[in-house]
C-alpha positions in Angstrom: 88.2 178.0 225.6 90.5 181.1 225.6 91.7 182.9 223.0 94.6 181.0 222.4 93.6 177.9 222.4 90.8 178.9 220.1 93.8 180.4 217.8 96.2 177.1 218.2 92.6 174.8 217.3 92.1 176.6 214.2 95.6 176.6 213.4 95.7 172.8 214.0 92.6 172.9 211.0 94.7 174.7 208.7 97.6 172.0 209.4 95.5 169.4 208.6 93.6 171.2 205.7 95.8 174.1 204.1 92.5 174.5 201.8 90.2 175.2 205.0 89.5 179.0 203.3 86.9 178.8 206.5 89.2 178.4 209.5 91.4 180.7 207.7 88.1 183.2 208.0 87.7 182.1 211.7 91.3 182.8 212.8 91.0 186.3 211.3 88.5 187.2 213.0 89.4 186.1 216.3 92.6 188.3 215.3 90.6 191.3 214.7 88.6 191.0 217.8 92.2 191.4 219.5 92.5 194.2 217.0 95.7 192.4 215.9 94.5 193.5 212.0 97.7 192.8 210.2 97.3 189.3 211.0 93.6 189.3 210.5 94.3 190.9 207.2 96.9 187.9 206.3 94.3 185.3 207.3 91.7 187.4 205.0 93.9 187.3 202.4 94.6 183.6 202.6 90.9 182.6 202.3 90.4 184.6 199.5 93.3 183.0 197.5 91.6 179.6 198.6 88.2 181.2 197.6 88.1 184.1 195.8 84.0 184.4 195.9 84.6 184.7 199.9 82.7 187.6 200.3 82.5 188.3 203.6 86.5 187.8 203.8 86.5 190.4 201.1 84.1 192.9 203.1 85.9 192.1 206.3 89.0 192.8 204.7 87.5 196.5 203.5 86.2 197.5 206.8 90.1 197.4 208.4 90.9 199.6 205.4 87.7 202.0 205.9 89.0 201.9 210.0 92.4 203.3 208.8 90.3 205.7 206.7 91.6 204.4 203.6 89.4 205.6 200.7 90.5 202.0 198.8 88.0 200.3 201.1 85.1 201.8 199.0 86.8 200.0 195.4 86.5 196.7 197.6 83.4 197.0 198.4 82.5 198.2 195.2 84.5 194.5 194.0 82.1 192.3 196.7 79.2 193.6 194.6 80.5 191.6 191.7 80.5 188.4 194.0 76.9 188.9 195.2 73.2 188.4 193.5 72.0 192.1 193.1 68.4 190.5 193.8 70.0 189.3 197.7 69.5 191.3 200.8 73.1 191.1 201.3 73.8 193.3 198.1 71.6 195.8 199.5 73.4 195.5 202.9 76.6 196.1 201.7 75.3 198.9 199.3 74.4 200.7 202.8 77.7 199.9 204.1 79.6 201.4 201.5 77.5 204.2 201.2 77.8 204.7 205.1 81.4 204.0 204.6 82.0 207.2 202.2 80.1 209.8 204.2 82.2 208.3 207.3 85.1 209.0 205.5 84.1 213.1 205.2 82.3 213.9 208.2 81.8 210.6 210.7 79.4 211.1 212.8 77.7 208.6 215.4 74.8 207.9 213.5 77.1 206.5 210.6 78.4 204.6 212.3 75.6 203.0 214.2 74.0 202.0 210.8 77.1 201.1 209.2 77.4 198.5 212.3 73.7 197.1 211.8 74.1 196.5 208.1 77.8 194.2 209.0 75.5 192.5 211.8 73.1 191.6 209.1 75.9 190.4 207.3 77.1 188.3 210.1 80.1 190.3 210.7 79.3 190.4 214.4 82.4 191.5 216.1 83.1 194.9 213.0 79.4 195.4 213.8 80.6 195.8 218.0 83.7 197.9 216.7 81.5 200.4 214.6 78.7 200.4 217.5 81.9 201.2 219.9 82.8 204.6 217.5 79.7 206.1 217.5 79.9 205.7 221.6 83.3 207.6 221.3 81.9 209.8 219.4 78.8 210.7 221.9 78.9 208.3 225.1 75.0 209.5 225.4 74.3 207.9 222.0 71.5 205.2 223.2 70.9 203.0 220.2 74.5 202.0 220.0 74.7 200.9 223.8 71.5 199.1 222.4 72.7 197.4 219.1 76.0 196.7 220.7 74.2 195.2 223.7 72.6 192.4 221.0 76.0 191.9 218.9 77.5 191.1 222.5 74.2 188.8 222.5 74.8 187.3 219.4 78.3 186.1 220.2 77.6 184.9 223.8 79.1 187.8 225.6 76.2 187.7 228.0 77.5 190.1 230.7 78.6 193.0 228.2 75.3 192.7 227.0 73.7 193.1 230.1 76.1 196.3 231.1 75.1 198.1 227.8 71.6 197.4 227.9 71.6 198.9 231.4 73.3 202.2 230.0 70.7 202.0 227.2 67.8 201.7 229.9 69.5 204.7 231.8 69.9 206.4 229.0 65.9 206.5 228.0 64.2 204.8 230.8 60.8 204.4 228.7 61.7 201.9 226.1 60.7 198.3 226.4 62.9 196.7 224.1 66.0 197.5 226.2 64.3 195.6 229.2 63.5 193.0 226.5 66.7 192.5 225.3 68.4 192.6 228.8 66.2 190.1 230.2 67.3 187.9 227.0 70.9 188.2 228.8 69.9 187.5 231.9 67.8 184.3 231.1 71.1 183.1 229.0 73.1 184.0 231.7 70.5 181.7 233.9 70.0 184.5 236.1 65.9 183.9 235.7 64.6 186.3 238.7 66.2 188.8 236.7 65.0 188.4 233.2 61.3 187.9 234.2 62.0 191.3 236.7 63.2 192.8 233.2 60.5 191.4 231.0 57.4 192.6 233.2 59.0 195.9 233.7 59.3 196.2 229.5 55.5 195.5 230.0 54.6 198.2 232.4 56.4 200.6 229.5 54.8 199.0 226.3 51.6 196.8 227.6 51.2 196.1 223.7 55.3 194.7 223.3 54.1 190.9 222.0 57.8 190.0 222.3 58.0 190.5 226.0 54.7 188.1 227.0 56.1 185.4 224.3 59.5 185.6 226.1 57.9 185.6 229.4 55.7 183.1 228.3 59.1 181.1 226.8 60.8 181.4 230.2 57.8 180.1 231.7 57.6 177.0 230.0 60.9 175.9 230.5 61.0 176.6 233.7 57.9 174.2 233.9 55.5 176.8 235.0 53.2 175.6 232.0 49.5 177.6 233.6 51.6 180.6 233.4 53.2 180.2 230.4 49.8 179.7 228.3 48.6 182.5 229.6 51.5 184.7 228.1 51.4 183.1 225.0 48.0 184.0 224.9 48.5 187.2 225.5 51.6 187.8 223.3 49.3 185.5 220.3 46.3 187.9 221.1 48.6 191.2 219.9 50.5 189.2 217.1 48.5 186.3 215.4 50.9 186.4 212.6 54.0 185.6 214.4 54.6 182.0 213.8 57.4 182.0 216.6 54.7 182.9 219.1 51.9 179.9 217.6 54.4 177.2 217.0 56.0 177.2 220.4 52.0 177.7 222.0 51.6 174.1 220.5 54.8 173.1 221.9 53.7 173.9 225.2 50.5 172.1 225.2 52.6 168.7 223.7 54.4 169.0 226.8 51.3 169.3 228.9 50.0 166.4 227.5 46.9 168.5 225.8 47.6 167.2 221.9 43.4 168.4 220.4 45.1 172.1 221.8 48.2 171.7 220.4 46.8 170.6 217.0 44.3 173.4 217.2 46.6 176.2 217.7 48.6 174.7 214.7 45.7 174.3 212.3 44.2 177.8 213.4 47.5 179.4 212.2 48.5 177.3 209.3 48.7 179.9 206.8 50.6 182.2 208.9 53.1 179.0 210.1 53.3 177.8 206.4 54.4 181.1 204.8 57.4 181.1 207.4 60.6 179.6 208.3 58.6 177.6 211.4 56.4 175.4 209.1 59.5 172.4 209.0 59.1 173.3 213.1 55.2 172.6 212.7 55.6 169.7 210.7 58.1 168.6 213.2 55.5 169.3 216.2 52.6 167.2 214.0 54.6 163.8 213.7 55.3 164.1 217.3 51.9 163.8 218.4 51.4 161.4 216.1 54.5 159.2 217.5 53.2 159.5 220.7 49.7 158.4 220.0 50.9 155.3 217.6 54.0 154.9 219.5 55.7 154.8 216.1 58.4 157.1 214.6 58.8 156.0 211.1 56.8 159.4 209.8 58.9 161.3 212.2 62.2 159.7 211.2 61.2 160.6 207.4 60.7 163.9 208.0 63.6 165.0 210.0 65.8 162.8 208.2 64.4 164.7 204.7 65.1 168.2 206.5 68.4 167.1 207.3 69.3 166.4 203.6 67.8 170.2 202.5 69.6 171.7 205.2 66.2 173.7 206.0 66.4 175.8 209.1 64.5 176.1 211.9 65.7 178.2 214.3 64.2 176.6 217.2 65.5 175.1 220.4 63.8 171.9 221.0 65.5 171.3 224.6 61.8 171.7 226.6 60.8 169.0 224.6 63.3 166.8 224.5 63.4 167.4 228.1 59.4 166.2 228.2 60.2 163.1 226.1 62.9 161.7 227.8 61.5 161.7 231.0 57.7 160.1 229.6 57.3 157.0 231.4 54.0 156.7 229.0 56.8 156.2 226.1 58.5 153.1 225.1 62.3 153.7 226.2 63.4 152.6 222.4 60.6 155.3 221.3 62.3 157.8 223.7 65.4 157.3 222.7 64.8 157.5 219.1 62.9 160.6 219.6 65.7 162.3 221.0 67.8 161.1 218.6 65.8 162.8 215.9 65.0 166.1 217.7 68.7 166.8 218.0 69.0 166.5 214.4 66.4 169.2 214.3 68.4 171.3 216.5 71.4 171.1 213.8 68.9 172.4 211.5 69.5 175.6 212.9 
Protein backbone atom coordinates (compact mmCIF):
# COMPACT_ATOMS: atom_id res chain seq x y z
CA UNK A 1 0.00 0.00 0.00
CA UNK A 2 1.39 3.53 -0.95
CA UNK A 3 1.26 6.42 0.77
CA UNK A 4 -1.82 7.52 -0.44
CA UNK A 5 -3.83 5.02 -0.22
CA UNK A 6 -2.60 4.49 3.28
CA UNK A 7 -3.74 8.38 3.75
CA UNK A 8 -7.30 7.88 1.84
CA UNK A 9 -7.79 4.34 4.33
CA UNK A 10 -7.30 6.25 7.34
CA UNK A 11 -9.26 9.03 6.11
CA UNK A 12 -12.11 6.55 5.22
CA UNK A 13 -11.78 5.60 9.38
CA UNK A 14 -12.22 8.98 10.42
CA UNK A 15 -15.37 9.16 8.00
CA UNK A 16 -16.85 6.46 9.49
CA UNK A 17 -15.58 7.29 13.15
CA UNK A 18 -15.00 11.14 13.66
CA UNK A 19 -14.03 9.96 17.31
CA UNK A 20 -11.14 7.49 15.97
CA UNK A 21 -8.40 9.93 18.09
CA UNK A 22 -6.12 6.80 16.76
CA UNK A 23 -6.38 7.08 13.04
CA UNK A 24 -6.23 10.67 13.53
CA UNK A 25 -2.65 9.71 15.31
CA UNK A 26 -1.82 7.39 12.36
CA UNK A 27 -2.60 9.96 9.56
CA UNK A 28 -0.25 12.33 11.29
CA UNK A 29 2.29 10.53 11.25
CA UNK A 30 2.27 9.25 7.88
CA UNK A 31 2.15 13.17 7.24
CA UNK A 32 5.25 13.84 9.15
CA UNK A 33 7.12 11.08 7.59
CA UNK A 34 6.43 13.20 4.19
CA UNK A 35 7.61 16.01 6.45
CA UNK A 36 4.19 17.58 5.56
CA UNK A 37 4.15 18.95 9.51
CA UNK A 38 1.39 21.37 9.28
CA UNK A 39 -0.86 18.74 8.46
CA UNK A 40 0.64 16.31 10.83
CA UNK A 41 0.29 19.05 13.46
CA UNK A 42 -3.67 19.35 12.54
CA UNK A 43 -4.13 15.68 12.81
CA UNK A 44 -2.13 15.86 16.29
CA UNK A 45 -4.20 18.35 17.32
CA UNK A 46 -7.44 16.56 16.43
CA UNK A 47 -6.64 13.46 18.51
CA UNK A 48 -5.89 15.33 21.38
CA UNK A 49 -9.32 17.25 21.32
CA UNK A 50 -10.73 13.60 21.01
CA UNK A 51 -8.22 12.50 23.82
CA UNK A 52 -6.61 14.86 25.72
CA UNK A 53 -4.40 12.08 27.77
CA UNK A 54 -2.92 11.24 24.15
CA UNK A 55 0.39 11.42 25.14
CA UNK A 56 2.33 10.53 22.51
CA UNK A 57 0.13 12.97 20.14
CA UNK A 58 1.17 15.50 22.61
CA UNK A 59 5.08 14.53 22.50
CA UNK A 60 4.88 14.15 18.77
CA UNK A 61 3.25 17.37 18.54
CA UNK A 62 6.48 19.03 20.71
CA UNK A 63 9.15 17.36 18.72
CA UNK A 64 7.88 19.47 15.35
CA UNK A 65 8.09 22.48 17.61
CA UNK A 66 11.73 21.51 19.15
CA UNK A 67 12.63 20.80 15.02
CA UNK A 68 11.63 24.47 14.34
CA UNK A 69 13.72 25.28 17.44
CA UNK A 70 10.85 26.58 19.17
CA UNK A 71 11.73 26.85 22.98
CA UNK A 72 7.65 26.20 23.57
CA UNK A 73 8.30 22.47 22.88
CA UNK A 74 10.09 22.18 26.29
CA UNK A 75 6.46 23.66 28.25
CA UNK A 76 4.80 20.61 26.19
CA UNK A 77 6.84 18.25 27.23
CA UNK A 78 6.95 19.57 30.55
CA UNK A 79 2.58 19.20 30.07
CA UNK A 80 3.02 15.21 28.85
CA UNK A 81 4.62 14.76 32.33
CA UNK A 82 1.24 15.55 33.91
CA UNK A 83 -0.31 12.76 31.64
CA UNK A 84 2.13 10.06 32.56
CA UNK A 85 2.84 7.82 35.89
CA UNK A 86 6.26 9.30 37.26
CA UNK A 87 6.83 5.54 38.46
CA UNK A 88 6.66 4.45 34.24
CA UNK A 89 9.71 4.11 32.06
CA UNK A 90 8.05 6.45 29.71
CA UNK A 91 8.27 9.40 32.27
CA UNK A 92 11.81 8.80 32.46
CA UNK A 93 12.06 8.68 28.67
CA UNK A 94 10.61 11.70 28.00
CA UNK A 95 12.48 13.37 31.00
CA UNK A 96 15.70 12.50 28.67
CA UNK A 97 13.97 13.86 25.69
CA UNK A 98 13.32 17.06 27.05
CA UNK A 99 16.35 17.42 28.73
CA UNK A 100 18.15 16.37 25.32
CA UNK A 101 15.75 18.77 23.74
CA UNK A 102 17.05 21.98 25.84
CA UNK A 103 20.77 21.45 25.33
CA UNK A 104 19.81 20.85 21.53
CA UNK A 105 18.32 24.08 21.53
CA UNK A 106 21.91 25.86 22.66
CA UNK A 107 24.58 23.98 21.27
CA UNK A 108 23.18 20.66 19.06
CA UNK A 109 25.49 18.50 18.67
CA UNK A 110 25.29 14.78 17.08
CA UNK A 111 25.32 13.07 20.17
CA UNK A 112 22.08 14.93 21.23
CA UNK A 113 20.62 14.07 18.91
CA UNK A 114 21.42 10.42 18.69
CA UNK A 115 19.98 9.98 22.24
CA UNK A 116 17.19 12.21 21.92
CA UNK A 117 16.23 9.74 18.85
CA UNK A 118 16.63 6.42 21.09
CA UNK A 119 14.47 7.80 23.99
CA UNK A 120 11.36 8.66 21.07
CA UNK A 121 12.12 4.94 19.75
CA UNK A 122 11.54 3.73 23.18
CA UNK A 123 8.54 5.62 23.08
CA UNK A 124 7.39 4.26 19.93
CA UNK A 125 7.83 7.36 17.98
CA UNK A 126 9.70 5.44 15.29
CA UNK A 127 9.74 7.65 12.36
CA UNK A 128 11.02 11.30 14.89
CA UNK A 129 13.36 8.75 16.26
CA UNK A 130 14.75 8.24 12.14
CA UNK A 131 14.51 12.12 11.80
CA UNK A 132 16.65 12.87 14.90
CA UNK A 133 19.09 9.80 14.03
CA UNK A 134 19.20 11.68 10.40
CA UNK A 135 20.53 15.19 12.21
CA UNK A 136 23.18 13.98 14.03
CA UNK A 137 24.41 12.31 10.42
CA UNK A 138 24.15 15.95 9.07
CA UNK A 139 25.86 16.99 11.58
CA UNK A 140 29.00 14.34 11.24
CA UNK A 141 28.30 11.84 8.23
CA UNK A 142 31.20 9.66 10.21
CA UNK A 143 28.94 9.50 13.27
CA UNK A 144 28.45 5.48 13.52
CA UNK A 145 25.93 4.85 16.18
CA UNK A 146 23.35 6.87 14.31
CA UNK A 147 23.80 4.94 10.87
CA UNK A 148 23.35 2.13 13.59
CA UNK A 149 20.16 3.13 15.55
CA UNK A 150 18.73 4.46 12.40
CA UNK A 151 19.50 1.20 10.70
CA UNK A 152 16.98 -0.57 13.56
CA UNK A 153 14.17 2.27 13.47
CA UNK A 154 14.25 1.55 9.56
CA UNK A 155 13.94 -2.23 11.05
CA UNK A 156 11.31 -1.53 13.19
CA UNK A 157 8.99 -0.04 10.51
CA UNK A 158 9.81 -2.66 7.80
CA UNK A 159 12.10 -0.52 5.72
CA UNK A 160 14.21 -3.50 5.28
CA UNK A 161 16.60 -2.21 2.56
CA UNK A 162 17.39 1.26 4.34
CA UNK A 163 18.31 -0.79 7.06
CA UNK A 164 20.55 -2.85 5.38
CA UNK A 165 22.35 0.43 3.57
CA UNK A 166 23.01 1.97 7.03
CA UNK A 167 24.09 -0.93 8.80
CA UNK A 168 26.59 -1.32 5.94
CA UNK A 169 27.90 2.35 6.51
CA UNK A 170 27.86 1.44 10.26
CA UNK A 171 30.01 -1.75 9.53
CA UNK A 172 32.44 0.50 7.27
CA UNK A 173 32.50 2.89 9.55
CA UNK A 174 34.00 0.43 12.55
CA UNK A 175 34.57 -2.85 10.96
CA UNK A 176 35.02 -4.66 14.51
CA UNK A 177 31.55 -4.52 15.97
CA UNK A 178 29.30 -7.54 15.88
CA UNK A 179 26.07 -6.06 16.54
CA UNK A 180 26.16 -4.16 13.17
CA UNK A 181 26.53 -7.64 11.33
CA UNK A 182 23.83 -8.78 13.81
CA UNK A 183 21.44 -6.35 13.06
CA UNK A 184 22.14 -6.38 9.17
CA UNK A 185 21.74 -9.97 8.98
CA UNK A 186 18.23 -9.31 10.92
CA UNK A 187 17.44 -7.24 7.50
CA UNK A 188 18.56 -9.56 5.34
CA UNK A 189 16.67 -12.67 6.81
CA UNK A 190 13.36 -10.25 6.70
CA UNK A 191 14.24 -9.31 3.46
CA UNK A 192 14.46 -13.34 2.73
CA UNK A 193 17.74 -12.90 1.39
CA UNK A 194 19.02 -16.00 3.93
CA UNK A 195 22.73 -16.63 2.30
CA UNK A 196 23.18 -13.17 3.41
CA UNK A 197 22.07 -12.96 6.92
CA UNK A 198 23.82 -16.22 8.00
CA UNK A 199 27.18 -14.65 5.93
CA UNK A 200 26.39 -11.63 8.37
CA UNK A 201 25.71 -13.53 11.51
CA UNK A 202 28.99 -15.85 11.38
CA UNK A 203 31.01 -12.94 10.42
CA UNK A 204 29.47 -10.95 13.88
CA UNK A 205 30.94 -14.19 15.39
CA UNK A 206 34.38 -14.13 14.05
CA UNK A 207 34.35 -10.27 15.83
CA UNK A 208 32.64 -11.23 19.23
CA UNK A 209 32.88 -15.25 19.56
CA UNK A 210 30.98 -14.55 23.04
CA UNK A 211 27.77 -12.36 21.02
CA UNK A 212 24.81 -14.96 22.39
CA UNK A 213 22.54 -13.02 20.09
CA UNK A 214 24.19 -13.92 16.92
CA UNK A 215 24.22 -18.08 17.59
CA UNK A 216 20.41 -17.64 18.85
CA UNK A 217 19.70 -15.84 15.56
CA UNK A 218 21.75 -18.23 13.68
CA UNK A 219 20.31 -20.92 15.50
CA UNK A 220 16.57 -19.09 14.76
CA UNK A 221 17.33 -19.04 11.02
CA UNK A 222 18.31 -22.46 11.20
CA UNK A 223 15.25 -23.76 12.46
CA UNK A 224 13.03 -22.39 10.19
CA UNK A 225 14.78 -23.08 7.49
CA UNK A 226 14.39 -26.78 8.80
CA UNK A 227 17.96 -27.34 9.37
CA UNK A 228 16.94 -28.55 12.98
CA UNK A 229 20.92 -30.56 13.82
CA UNK A 230 22.22 -27.22 13.13
CA UNK A 231 19.99 -25.17 14.82
CA UNK A 232 20.36 -27.04 18.28
CA UNK A 233 23.68 -26.70 18.13
CA UNK A 234 23.48 -22.83 18.06
CA UNK A 235 21.06 -22.65 20.53
CA UNK A 236 23.34 -24.46 22.55
CA UNK A 237 25.84 -22.44 22.06
CA UNK A 238 24.02 -19.08 22.31
CA UNK A 239 22.11 -20.93 25.90
CA UNK A 240 25.74 -21.88 27.06
CA UNK A 241 26.82 -17.81 27.09
CA UNK A 242 23.28 -16.65 28.32
CA UNK A 243 21.17 -19.16 30.45
CA UNK A 244 19.11 -16.35 31.59
CA UNK A 245 17.72 -15.36 28.34
CA UNK A 246 14.35 -16.80 28.16
CA UNK A 247 14.12 -15.91 24.33
CA UNK A 248 17.05 -18.25 23.73
CA UNK A 249 15.33 -21.42 26.18
CA UNK A 250 11.85 -21.10 25.12
CA UNK A 251 12.38 -21.23 21.37
CA UNK A 252 15.29 -24.34 22.27
CA UNK A 253 12.02 -26.19 23.33
CA UNK A 254 10.34 -25.11 20.36
CA UNK A 255 12.71 -26.66 18.26
CA UNK A 256 12.79 -29.97 19.77
CA UNK A 257 8.49 -29.95 19.58
CA UNK A 258 9.18 -29.65 16.04
CA UNK A 259 11.62 -32.50 15.93
CA UNK A 260 9.37 -34.63 17.62
CA UNK A 261 11.86 -34.88 20.83
CA UNK A 262 8.99 -33.69 23.65
CA UNK A 263 11.32 -35.37 27.21
CA UNK A 264 14.01 -32.50 25.58
CA UNK A 265 11.70 -30.07 25.01
CA UNK A 266 10.15 -30.38 28.55
CA UNK A 267 13.61 -30.57 29.93
CA UNK A 268 14.95 -27.40 28.57
CA UNK A 269 11.65 -25.80 29.82
CA UNK A 270 11.82 -27.15 33.36
CA UNK A 271 15.73 -26.51 33.67
CA UNK A 272 14.97 -22.78 33.01
CA UNK A 273 11.72 -22.25 34.67
CA UNK A 274 12.75 -19.64 36.99
CA UNK A 275 14.49 -17.70 34.40
CA UNK A 276 11.24 -18.33 31.77
CA UNK A 277 8.76 -17.50 34.69
CA UNK A 278 10.21 -14.14 35.74
CA UNK A 279 9.77 -12.99 31.95
CA UNK A 280 7.46 -11.97 29.37
CA UNK A 281 8.03 -15.70 27.65
CA UNK A 282 6.41 -17.78 30.55
CA UNK A 283 2.57 -17.26 28.63
CA UNK A 284 5.02 -18.63 25.49
CA UNK A 285 6.15 -21.63 27.85
CA UNK A 286 2.91 -22.32 29.06
CA UNK A 287 1.78 -22.17 25.48
CA UNK A 288 4.79 -24.70 24.45
CA UNK A 289 3.61 -27.15 27.64
CA UNK A 290 -0.18 -27.67 26.47
CA UNK A 291 1.21 -28.40 23.08
CA UNK A 292 2.93 -31.35 23.91
CA UNK A 293 0.36 -32.35 25.94
CA UNK A 294 -2.33 -31.98 22.89
CA UNK A 295 -0.24 -33.90 20.94
CA UNK A 296 0.28 -36.78 23.30
CA UNK A 297 -3.64 -36.84 24.27
CA UNK A 298 -4.71 -35.67 21.06
CA UNK A 299 -6.92 -33.29 22.99
CA UNK A 300 -6.86 -29.41 23.03
CA UNK A 301 -9.31 -28.41 25.71
CA UNK A 302 -6.17 -27.30 28.11
CA UNK A 303 -4.74 -25.60 25.22
CA UNK A 304 -7.91 -23.82 24.10
CA UNK A 305 -8.25 -22.59 27.89
CA UNK A 306 -5.13 -21.17 27.97
CA UNK A 307 -4.85 -19.32 24.88
CA UNK A 308 -8.29 -18.32 25.02
CA UNK A 309 -7.50 -16.88 28.91
CA UNK A 310 -4.38 -14.93 27.38
CA UNK A 311 -6.52 -13.60 24.81
CA UNK A 312 -8.89 -11.98 27.43
CA UNK A 313 -5.66 -10.30 29.49
CA UNK A 314 -4.27 -9.16 26.40
CA UNK A 315 -0.71 -10.71 27.71
CA UNK A 316 2.04 -10.48 25.17
CA UNK A 317 4.29 -12.63 23.88
CA UNK A 318 6.32 -11.46 21.43
CA UNK A 319 6.89 -14.61 19.66
CA UNK A 320 6.32 -15.80 16.12
CA UNK A 321 4.80 -19.06 16.21
CA UNK A 322 4.94 -19.62 12.21
CA UNK A 323 7.77 -22.74 12.51
CA UNK A 324 5.33 -24.31 14.48
CA UNK A 325 2.29 -23.83 13.06
CA UNK A 326 4.12 -24.80 10.05
CA UNK A 327 5.08 -28.33 11.96
CA UNK A 328 1.44 -28.89 12.99
CA UNK A 329 -0.23 -28.44 9.96
CA UNK A 330 1.70 -30.64 8.04
CA UNK A 331 1.63 -33.76 11.11
CA UNK A 332 0.03 -36.53 9.47
CA UNK A 333 0.44 -38.16 13.25
CA UNK A 334 -2.38 -35.42 14.14
CA UNK A 335 -6.09 -35.66 13.77
CA UNK A 336 -7.00 -33.05 10.88
CA UNK A 337 -9.76 -31.47 13.35
CA UNK A 338 -6.80 -31.45 16.03
CA UNK A 339 -4.68 -29.63 13.36
CA UNK A 340 -6.87 -27.36 12.49
CA UNK A 341 -7.86 -26.32 15.86
CA UNK A 342 -4.35 -26.01 16.79
CA UNK A 343 -3.70 -23.53 14.33
CA UNK A 344 -6.57 -21.88 15.12
CA UNK A 345 -5.32 -21.22 18.56
CA UNK A 346 -1.70 -20.47 17.81
CA UNK A 347 -2.71 -17.56 15.65
CA UNK A 348 -4.52 -16.19 18.42
CA UNK A 349 -1.17 -16.39 20.27
CA UNK A 350 0.42 -14.53 17.55
CA UNK A 351 -2.13 -11.54 18.14
CA UNK A 352 -0.87 -11.60 21.56
CA UNK A 353 1.96 -9.77 20.39
Amino acid sequence: MNFQEKIDLLTQQIANDPDNDQAYFQRGELYFRQKAYDQAQKDYEEALRINPEYSLALIAQGYILALKKDTSCLSVFEAVKDILSPESEEYGWLGRIAHESQYILEDATPSRYNERGIKLSDMGLIWQAVEDYSLAIQESNHYEYAYYNRGLAYNEVAQYQLAVEDFTIAIELNPDDSWSYNDRGNSYNYLKQYDLALADYKQGLEHDPENSALYNNIADLYFALGEFESAVYYFEEAIQRKPQEAAYTTNFAELYICMQQYSMALEVLNKYRVSINDSIYALVANILRLLIHTIQQQDTQALEQQLLLAQQKQQETHWNFDNLMRWWENNQALDQDVRAKIKRYLEIAIRLG
